[in-house]
VOPAGU-2260 file (C-alpha; in pm, 1 decimal, decimal comma):
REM VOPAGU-2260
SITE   aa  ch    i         X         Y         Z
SITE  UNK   A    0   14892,9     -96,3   21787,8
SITE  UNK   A    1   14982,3     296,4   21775,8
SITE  UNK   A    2   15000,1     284,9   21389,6
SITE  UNK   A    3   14717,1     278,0   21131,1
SITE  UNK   A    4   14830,5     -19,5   20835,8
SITE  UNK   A    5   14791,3     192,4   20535,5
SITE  UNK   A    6   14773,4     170,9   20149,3
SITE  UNK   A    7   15015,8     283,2   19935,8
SITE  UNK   A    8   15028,9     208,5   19547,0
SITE  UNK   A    9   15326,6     384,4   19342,8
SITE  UNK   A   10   15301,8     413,4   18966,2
SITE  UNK   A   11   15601,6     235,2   18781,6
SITE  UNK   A   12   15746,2     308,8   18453,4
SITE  UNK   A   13   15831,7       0,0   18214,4
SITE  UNK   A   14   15933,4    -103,1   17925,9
SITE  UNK   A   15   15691,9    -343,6   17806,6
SITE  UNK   A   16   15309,4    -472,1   17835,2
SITE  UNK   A   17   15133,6    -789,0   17787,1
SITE  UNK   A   18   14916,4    -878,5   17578,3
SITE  UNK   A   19   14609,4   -1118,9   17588,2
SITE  UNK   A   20   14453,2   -1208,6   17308,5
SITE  UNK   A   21   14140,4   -1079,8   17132,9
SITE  UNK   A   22   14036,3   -1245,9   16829,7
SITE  UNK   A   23   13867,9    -981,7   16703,9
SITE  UNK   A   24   14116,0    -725,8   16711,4
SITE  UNK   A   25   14303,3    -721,4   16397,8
SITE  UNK   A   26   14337,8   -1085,8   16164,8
SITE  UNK   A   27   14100,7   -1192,4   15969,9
SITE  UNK   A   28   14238,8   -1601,0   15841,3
SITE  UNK   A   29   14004,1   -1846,6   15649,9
SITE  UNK   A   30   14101,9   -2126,9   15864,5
SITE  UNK   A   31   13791,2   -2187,1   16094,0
SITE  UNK   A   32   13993,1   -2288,4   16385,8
SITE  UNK   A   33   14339,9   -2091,4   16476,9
SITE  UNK   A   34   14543,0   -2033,6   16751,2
SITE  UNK   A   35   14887,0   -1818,7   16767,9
SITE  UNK   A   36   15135,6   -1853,6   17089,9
SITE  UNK   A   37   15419,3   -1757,4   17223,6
SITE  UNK   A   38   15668,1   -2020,7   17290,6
SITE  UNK   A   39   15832,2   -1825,9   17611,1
SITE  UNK   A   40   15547,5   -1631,4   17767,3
SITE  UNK   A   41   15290,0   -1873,8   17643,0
SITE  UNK   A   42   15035,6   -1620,0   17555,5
SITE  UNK   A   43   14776,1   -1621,4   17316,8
SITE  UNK   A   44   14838,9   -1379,8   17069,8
SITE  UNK   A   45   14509,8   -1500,6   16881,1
SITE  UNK   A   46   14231,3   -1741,3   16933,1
SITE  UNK   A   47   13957,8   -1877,3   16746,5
SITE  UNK   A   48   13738,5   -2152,1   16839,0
SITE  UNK   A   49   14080,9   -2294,0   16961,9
SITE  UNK   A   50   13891,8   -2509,9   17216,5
SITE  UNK   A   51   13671,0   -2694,7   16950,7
SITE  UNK   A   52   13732,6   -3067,9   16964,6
SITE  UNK   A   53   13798,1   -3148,3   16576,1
SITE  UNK   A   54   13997,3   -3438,4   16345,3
SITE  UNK   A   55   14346,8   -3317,2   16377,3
SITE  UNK   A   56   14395,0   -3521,0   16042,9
SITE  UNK   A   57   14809,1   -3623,3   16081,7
SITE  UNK   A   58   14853,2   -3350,8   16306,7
SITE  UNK   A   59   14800,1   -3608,2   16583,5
SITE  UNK   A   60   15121,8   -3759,1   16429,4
SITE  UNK   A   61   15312,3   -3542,9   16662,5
SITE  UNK   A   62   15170,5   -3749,4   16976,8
SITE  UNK   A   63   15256,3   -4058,3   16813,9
SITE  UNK   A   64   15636,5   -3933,0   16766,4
SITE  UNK   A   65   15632,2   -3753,0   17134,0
SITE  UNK   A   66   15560,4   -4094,3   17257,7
SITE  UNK   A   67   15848,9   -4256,2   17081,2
SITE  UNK   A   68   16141,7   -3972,5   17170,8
SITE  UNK   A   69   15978,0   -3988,8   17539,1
SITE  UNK   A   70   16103,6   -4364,4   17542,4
SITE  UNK   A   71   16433,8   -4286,3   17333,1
SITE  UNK   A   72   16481,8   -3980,5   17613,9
SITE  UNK   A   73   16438,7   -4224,2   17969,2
SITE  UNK   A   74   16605,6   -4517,9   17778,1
SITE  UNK   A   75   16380,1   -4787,7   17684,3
SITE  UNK   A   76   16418,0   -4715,3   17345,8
SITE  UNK   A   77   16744,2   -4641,9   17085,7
SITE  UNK   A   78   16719,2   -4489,3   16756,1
SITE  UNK   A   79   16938,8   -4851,5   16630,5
SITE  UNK   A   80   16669,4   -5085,9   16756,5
SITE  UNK   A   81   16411,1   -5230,1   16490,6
SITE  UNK   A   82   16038,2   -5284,2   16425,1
SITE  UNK   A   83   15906,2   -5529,6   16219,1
SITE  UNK   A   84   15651,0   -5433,2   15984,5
SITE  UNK   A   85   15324,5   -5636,6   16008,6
SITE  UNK   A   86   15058,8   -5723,5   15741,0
SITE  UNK   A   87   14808,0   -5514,6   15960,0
SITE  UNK   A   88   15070,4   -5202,2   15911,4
SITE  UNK   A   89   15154,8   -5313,2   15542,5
SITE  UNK   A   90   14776,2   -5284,5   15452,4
SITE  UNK   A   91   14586,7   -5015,3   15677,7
SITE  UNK   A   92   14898,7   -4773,3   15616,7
SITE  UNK   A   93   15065,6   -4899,5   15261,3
SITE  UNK   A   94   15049,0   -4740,2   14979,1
SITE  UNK   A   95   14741,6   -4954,5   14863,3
SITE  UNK   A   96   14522,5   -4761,1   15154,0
SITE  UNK   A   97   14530,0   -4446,5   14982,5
SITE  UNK   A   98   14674,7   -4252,7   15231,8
SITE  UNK   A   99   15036,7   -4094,9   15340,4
SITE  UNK   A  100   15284,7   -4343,5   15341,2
SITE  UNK   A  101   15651,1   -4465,2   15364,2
SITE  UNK   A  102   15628,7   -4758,0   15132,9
SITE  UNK   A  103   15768,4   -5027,2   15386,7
SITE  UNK   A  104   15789,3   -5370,8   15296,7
SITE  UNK   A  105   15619,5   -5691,6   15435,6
SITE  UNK   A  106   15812,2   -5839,7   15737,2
SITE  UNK   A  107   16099,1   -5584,0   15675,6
SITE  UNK   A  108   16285,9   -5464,4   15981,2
SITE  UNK   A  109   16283,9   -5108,3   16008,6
SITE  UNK   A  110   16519,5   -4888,6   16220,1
SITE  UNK   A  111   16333,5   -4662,1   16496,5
SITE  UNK   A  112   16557,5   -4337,8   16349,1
SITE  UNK   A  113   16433,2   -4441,1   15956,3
SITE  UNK   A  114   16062,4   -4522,6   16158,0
SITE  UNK   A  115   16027,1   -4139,5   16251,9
SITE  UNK   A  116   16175,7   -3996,2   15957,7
SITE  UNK   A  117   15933,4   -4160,9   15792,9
SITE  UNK   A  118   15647,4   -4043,5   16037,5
SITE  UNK   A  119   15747,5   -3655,3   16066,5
SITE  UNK   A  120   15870,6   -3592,6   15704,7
SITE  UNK   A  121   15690,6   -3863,7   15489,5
SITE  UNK   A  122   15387,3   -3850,4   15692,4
SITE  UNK   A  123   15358,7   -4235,7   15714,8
SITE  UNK   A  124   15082,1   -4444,4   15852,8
SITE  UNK   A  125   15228,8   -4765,7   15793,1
SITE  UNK   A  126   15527,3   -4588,6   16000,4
SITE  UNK   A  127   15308,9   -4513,7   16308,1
SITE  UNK   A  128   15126,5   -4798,3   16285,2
SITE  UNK   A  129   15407,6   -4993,6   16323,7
SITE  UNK   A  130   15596,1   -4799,3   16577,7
SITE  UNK   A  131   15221,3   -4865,2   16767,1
SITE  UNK   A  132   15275,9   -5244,3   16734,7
SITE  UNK   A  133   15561,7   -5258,1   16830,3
SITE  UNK   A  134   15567,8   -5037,6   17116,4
SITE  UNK   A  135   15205,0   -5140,9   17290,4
SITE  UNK   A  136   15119,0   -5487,0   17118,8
SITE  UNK   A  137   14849,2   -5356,8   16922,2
SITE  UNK   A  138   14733,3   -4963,4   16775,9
SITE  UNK   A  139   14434,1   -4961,6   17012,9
SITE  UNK   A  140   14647,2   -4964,1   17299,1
SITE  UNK   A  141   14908,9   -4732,4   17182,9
SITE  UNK   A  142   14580,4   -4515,3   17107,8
SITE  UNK   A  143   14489,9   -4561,8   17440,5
SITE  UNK   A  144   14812,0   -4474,3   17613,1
SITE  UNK   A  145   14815,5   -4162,5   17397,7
SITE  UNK   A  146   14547,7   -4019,0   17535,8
SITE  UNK   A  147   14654,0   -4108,6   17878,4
SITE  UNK   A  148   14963,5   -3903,8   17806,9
SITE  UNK   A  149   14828,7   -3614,0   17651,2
SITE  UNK   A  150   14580,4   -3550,9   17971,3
SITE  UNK   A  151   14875,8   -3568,6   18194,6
SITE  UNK   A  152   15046,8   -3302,2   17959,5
SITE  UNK   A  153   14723,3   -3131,6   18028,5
SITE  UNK   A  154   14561,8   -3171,3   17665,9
SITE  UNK   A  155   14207,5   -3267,5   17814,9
SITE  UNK   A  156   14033,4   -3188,5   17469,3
SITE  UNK   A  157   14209,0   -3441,0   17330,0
SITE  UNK   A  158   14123,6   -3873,6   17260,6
SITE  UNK   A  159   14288,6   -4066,9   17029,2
SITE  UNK   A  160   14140,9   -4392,1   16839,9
SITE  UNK   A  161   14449,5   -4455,3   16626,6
SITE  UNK   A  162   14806,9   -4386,3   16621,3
SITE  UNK   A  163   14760,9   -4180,8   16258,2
SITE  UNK   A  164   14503,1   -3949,2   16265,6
SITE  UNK   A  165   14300,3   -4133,0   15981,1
SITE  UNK   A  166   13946,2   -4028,4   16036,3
SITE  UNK   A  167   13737,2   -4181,0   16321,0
SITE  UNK   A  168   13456,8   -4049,5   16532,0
SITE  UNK   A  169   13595,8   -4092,1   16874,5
SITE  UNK   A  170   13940,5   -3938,1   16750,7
SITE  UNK   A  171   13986,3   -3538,9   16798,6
SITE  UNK   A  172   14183,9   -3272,8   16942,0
SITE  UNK   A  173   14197,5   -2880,9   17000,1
SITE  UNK   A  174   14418,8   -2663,3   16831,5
SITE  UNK   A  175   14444,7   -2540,1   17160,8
SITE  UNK   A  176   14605,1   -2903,9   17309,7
SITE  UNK   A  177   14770,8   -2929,0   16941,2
SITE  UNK   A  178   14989,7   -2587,3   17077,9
SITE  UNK   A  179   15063,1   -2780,3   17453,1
SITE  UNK   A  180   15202,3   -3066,8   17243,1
SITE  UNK   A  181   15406,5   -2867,5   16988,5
SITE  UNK   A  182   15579,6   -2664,6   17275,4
SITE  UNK   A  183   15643,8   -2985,2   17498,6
SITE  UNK   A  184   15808,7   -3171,0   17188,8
SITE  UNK   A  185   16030,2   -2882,4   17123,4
SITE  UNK   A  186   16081,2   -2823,6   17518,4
SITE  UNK   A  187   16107,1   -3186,4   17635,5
SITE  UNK   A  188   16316,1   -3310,6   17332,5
SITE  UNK   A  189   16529,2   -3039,1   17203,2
SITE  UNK   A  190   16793,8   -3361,5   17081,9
SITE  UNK   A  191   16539,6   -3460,0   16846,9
SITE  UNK   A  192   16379,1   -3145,3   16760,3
SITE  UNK   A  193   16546,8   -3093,8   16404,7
SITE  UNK   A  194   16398,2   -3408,0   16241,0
SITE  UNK   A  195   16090,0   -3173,3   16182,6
SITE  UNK   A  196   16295,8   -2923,7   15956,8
SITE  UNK   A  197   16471,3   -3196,1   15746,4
SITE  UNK   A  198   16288,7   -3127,3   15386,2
SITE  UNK   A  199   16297,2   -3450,1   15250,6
SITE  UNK   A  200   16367,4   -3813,0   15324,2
SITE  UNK   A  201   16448,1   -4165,9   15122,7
SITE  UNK   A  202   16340,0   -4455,1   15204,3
SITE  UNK   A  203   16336,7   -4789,1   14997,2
SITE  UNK   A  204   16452,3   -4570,9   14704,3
SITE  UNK   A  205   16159,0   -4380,3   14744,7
SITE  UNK   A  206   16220,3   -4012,6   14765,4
SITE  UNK   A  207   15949,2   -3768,6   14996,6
SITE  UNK   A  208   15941,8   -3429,8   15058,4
SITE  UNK   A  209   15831,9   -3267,7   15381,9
SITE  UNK   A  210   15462,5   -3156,0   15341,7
SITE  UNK   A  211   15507,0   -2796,2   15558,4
SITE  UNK   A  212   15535,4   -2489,8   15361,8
SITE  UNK   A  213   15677,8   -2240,1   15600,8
SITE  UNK   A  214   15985,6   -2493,8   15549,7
SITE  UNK   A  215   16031,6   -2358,2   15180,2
SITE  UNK   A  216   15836,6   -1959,5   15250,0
SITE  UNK   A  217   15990,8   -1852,5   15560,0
SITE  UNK   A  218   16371,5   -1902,9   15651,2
SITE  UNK   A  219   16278,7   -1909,5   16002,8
SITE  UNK   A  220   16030,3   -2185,2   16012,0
SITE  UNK   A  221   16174,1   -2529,4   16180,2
SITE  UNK   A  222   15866,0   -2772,3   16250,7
SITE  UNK   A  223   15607,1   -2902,6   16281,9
SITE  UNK   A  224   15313,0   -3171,5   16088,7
SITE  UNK   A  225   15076,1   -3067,2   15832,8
SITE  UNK   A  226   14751,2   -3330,0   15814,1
SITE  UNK   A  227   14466,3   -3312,8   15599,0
SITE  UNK   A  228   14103,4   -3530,3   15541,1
SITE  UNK   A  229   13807,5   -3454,8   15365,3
SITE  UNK   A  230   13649,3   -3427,3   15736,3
SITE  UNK   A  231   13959,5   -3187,9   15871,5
SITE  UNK   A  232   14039,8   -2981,0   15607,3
SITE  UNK   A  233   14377,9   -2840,8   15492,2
SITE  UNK   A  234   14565,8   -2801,3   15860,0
SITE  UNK   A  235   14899,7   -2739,8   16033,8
SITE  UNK   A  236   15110,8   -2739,6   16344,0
SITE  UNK   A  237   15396,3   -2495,6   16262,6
SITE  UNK   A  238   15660,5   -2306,2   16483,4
SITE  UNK   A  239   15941,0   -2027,8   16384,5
SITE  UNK   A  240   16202,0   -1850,6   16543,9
SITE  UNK   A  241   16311,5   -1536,0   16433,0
SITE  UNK   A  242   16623,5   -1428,6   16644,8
SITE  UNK   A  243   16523,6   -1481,1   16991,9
SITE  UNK   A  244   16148,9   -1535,4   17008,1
SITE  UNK   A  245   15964,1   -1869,1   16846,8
SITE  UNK   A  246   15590,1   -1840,6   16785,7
SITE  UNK   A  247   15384,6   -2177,7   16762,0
SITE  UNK   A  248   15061,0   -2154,7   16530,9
SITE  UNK   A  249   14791,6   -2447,2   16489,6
SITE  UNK   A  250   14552,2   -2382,6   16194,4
SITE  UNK   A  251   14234,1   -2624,3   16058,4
SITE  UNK   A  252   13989,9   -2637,4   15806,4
SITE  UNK   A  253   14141,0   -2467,2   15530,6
SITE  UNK   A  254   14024,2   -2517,0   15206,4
SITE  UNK   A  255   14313,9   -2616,6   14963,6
SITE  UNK   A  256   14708,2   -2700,4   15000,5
SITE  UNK   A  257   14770,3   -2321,3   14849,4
SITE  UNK   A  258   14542,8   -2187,4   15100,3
SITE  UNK   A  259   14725,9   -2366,7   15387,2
SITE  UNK   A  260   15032,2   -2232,7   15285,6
SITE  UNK   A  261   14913,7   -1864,8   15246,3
SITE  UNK   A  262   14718,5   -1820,2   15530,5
SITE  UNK   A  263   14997,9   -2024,2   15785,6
SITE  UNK   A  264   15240,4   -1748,7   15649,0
SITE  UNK   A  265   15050,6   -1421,5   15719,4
SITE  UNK   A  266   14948,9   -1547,6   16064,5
SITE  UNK   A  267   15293,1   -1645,0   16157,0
SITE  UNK   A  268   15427,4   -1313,6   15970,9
SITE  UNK   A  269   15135,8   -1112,4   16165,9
SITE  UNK   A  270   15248,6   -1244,2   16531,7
SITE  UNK   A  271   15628,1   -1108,5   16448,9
SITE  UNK   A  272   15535,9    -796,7   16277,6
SITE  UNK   A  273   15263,1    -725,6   16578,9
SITE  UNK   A  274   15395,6    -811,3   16888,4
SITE  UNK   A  275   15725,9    -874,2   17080,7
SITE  UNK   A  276   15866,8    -976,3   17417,4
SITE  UNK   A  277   15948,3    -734,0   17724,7
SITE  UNK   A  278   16050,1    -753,6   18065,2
SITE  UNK   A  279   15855,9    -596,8   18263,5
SITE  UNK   A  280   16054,0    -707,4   18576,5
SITE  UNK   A  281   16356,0    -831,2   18681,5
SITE  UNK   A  282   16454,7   -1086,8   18949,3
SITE  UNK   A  283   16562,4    -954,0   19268,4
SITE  UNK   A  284   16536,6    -597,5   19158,2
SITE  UNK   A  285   16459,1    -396,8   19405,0
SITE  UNK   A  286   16063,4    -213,8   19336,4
SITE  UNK   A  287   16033,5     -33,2   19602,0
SITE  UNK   A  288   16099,5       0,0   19949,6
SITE  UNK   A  289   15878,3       7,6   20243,3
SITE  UNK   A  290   15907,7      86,3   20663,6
SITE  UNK   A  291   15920,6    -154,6   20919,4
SITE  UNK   A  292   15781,8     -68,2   21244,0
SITE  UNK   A  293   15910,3    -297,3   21575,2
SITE  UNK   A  294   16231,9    -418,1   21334,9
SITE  UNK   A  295   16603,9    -409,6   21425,1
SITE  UNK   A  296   16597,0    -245,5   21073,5
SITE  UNK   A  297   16360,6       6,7   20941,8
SITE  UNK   A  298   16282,3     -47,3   20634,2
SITE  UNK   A  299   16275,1    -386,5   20397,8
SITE  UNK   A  300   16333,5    -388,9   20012,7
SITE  UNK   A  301   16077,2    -574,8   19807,3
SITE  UNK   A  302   16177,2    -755,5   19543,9
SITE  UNK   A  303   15978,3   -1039,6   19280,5
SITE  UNK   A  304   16124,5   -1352,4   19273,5
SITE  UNK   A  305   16162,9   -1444,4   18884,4
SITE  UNK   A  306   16166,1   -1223,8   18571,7
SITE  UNK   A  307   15856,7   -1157,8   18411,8
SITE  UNK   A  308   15850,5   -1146,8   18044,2
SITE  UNK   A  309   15534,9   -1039,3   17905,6
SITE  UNK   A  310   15396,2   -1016,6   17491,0
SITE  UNK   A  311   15336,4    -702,4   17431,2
SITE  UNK   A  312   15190,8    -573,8   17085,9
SITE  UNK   A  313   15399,5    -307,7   16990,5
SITE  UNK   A  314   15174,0       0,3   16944,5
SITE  UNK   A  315   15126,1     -30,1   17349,0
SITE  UNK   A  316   15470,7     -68,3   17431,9
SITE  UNK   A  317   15442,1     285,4   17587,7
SITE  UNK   A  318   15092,2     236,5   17796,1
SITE  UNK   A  319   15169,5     -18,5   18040,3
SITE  UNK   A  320   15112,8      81,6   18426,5
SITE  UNK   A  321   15251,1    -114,0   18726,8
SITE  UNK   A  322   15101,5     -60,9   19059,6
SITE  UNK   A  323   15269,2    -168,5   19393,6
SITE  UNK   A  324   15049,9    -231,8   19667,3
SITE  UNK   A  325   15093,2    -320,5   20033,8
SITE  UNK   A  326   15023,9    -218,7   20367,9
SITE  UNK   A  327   15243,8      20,6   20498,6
SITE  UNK   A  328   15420,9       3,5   20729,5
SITE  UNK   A  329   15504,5    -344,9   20781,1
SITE  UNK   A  330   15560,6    -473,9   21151,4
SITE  UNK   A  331   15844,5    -705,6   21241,8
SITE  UNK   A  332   15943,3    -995,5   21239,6
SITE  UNK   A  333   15943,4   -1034,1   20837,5
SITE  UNK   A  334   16116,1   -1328,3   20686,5
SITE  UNK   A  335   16344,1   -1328,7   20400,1
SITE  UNK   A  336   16109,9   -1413,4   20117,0
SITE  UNK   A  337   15829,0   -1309,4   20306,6
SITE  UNK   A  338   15512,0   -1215,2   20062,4
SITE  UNK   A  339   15417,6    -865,9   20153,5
SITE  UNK   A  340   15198,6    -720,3   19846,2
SITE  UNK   A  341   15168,6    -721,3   19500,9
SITE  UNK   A  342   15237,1    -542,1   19174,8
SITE  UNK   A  343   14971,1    -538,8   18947,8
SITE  UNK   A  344   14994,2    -484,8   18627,0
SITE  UNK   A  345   14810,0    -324,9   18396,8
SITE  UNK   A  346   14788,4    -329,5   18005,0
SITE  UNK   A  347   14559,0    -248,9   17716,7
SITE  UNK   A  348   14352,3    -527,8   17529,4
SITE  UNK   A  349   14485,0    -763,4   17859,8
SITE  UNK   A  350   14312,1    -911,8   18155,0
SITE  UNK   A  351   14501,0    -719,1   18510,9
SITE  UNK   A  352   14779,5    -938,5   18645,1
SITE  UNK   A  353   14922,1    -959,5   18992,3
SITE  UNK   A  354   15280,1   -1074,2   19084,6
SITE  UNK   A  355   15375,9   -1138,1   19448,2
SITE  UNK   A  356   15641,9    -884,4   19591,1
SITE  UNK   A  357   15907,5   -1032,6   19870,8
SITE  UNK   A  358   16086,4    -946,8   20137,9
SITE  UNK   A  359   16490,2    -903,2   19998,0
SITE  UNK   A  360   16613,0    -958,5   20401,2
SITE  UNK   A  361   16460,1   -1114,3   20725,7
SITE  UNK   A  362   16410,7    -807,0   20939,9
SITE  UNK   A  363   16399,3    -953,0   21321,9
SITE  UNK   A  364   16205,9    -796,3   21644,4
SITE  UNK   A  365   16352,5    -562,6   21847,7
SITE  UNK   A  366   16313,2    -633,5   22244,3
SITE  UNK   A  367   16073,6    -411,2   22429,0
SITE  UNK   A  368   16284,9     -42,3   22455,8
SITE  UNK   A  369   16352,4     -64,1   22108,0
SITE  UNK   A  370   15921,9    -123,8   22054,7
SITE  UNK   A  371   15841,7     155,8   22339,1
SITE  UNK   A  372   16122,4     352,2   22119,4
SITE  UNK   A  373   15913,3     284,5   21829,3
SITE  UNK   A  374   15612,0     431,0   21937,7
SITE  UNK   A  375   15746,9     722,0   22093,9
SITE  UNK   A  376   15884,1     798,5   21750,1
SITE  UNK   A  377   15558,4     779,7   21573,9
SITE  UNK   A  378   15409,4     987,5   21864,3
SITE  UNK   A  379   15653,5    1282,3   21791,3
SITE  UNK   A  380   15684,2    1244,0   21419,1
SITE  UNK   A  381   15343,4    1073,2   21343,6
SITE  UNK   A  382   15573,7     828,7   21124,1
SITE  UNK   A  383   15849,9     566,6   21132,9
């Protein structure tokens, strides 16, 4: 071959970054394990000890109710159909156990819609103990089939003992695998997704309020489960959306319900105020173009095949660098979609990222004059 592949890299303006968290950058939060995401980019805006295995308290609540809008989503379940409430539900969950509960009766039937009220506002164990009955035979199995679920959502920090989140030693979860869950739930079930900002709920005359805060300090806040145990501390699973962007924050080991409640609103407050969404590039926009050598055309546009929306925090909006790279020229045949370099992208406080860049047309072979053609070309011009 007459021609030399060479590298060429061409500096692109944007109008955003990305951002990967640093923990150490900025917040400082008395909860002693945090994380802050982005709902649409999924990045970590913070992180600390996020991958700790700790008692979620009744944060774990939310795979309990994720298992029972899965089977109300394929079918298998309706919000009209009934449980029956057992003495095992009546006296590990009642209200004579101590803990968070919907007051249900003895043997009453309860409706599956009234069952999750009762488990995402009220905070019920007797609720999710009988929705575990009911659903698997016994908790231990429901326990069981939670944790097979949340590994194939990809929360491998997570087992589950119980279908409350009452304390146990074999029971724990991330805050890290609490954030997979609380996206999924909003994702996967976006028909059920408003249960979690109803503020209150009545049952059996019995009138609860919804435990979150952000639901009373912040107009934007819509979800998710607050828990708390002697063991766990003060925690929550929140998420807000202000205009276009949600943020999801998990939080632990706080000391008091005031403390909860103050720190979840700075952090959450702190992820707006910092950071924001950009596109950095758009599908099927053209990057740049590059020559084809042997090709019935000579050159091919490259192109990336889905936007790419990046977190950026805002006081490096302006110091983002984009580098294409590929070998140039290119020799023919190319097919449409064909992977022929890279951009990679560069931004402060942010591991380098690469995104593939495609051929926008096939480019086909010419026959043998148009290769000798070619090369007579490059002879006289020393390019294509």
């Amino acid at each position: 071959m007459l021609l030399k592949s060479k590298i060429s890299k061409l500096a692109l303006l944007a109008s955003g970054v990305v951002f990967f968290a640093n923990s150490a950058m900025a917040l400082e939060t008395a909860a002693k394990n945090v994380i802050l995401v982005d709902y649409d980019t999924g990045e970590y805006l913070y992180a600390k000890d996020a991958n700790k295995r700790i008692p979620p308290a009744s944060m774990s609540k939310l795979m309990t109710v994720y298992m029972i809008f899965e089977k109300l989503k394929n079918g298998s379940l309706s919000l009209d159909d009934t449980f029956t409430v057992s003495e095992n539900a009546w006296r590990k969950g009642g209200a004579a156990s101590g803990g968070s509960t919907m007051f249900l009766p003895i043997g009453a039937k309860v409706r599956v819609e009234d069952l999750l009220k009762g488990i995402i506002i009220q905070s019920g164990n007797d609720a999710c103990i009988v929705a575990a009955e009911n659903l698997a035979g016994s908790e231990e199995t429901f326990a069981q089939e939670m944790t097979q679920k949340a590994h194939e959502l990809g929360m491998h920090d997570s087992t589950f003992a119980n279908a409350t989140g009452l304390p146990h030693p074999d029971h724990r979860m991330s805050v890290e695998d609490l954030s997979k869950l609380a996206h999924h739930i909003i994702a996967d079930f976006p028909q059920f997704y408003h249960l979690f900002s109803q503020k209150e709920f009545v049952y059996n005359n019995i009138r609860q309020g919804n435990r979150n805060p952000l639901l009373y300090s912040m107009p934007y806040a819509d979800g998710l489960k607050t828990g708390h145990t002697e063991e766990a501390g003060f925690c929550l699973t929140a998420s807000a959306k202000r205009g276009n962007r949600r943020l999801i924050s998990v939080m632990s080991g706080m000391s008091s319900n005031k403390e909860r409640s103050e720190e979840a609103e700075k952090v959450m407050n702190w992820g707006f105020r910092e950071f924001d969404n950009y596109k950095l590039l758009k599908k099927d926009a053209v990057v740049t173009t590059i020559p084809v050598i042997y090709g019935q055309k000579d050159s091919v546009n490259l192109t990336v095949d889905k936007d790419i929306l990046k977190t950026i925090r805002k006081s490096n909006v302006g110091e983002v660098k984009m580098t294409a790279v590929y070998d140039k020229p290119v020799q023919a045949p190319i097919k449409k979609g064909e992977e022929l370099g890279v951009i990679r992208i560069e931004i402060p406080d942010s591991e380098a990222m690469e995104v593939p860049l495609i051929a926008e047309n096939a480019v086909a072979k010419v026959g043998i004059w148009g290769k000798i053609k070619s090369n007579l070309k490059y002879l006289i011009s020393g390019a294509q």
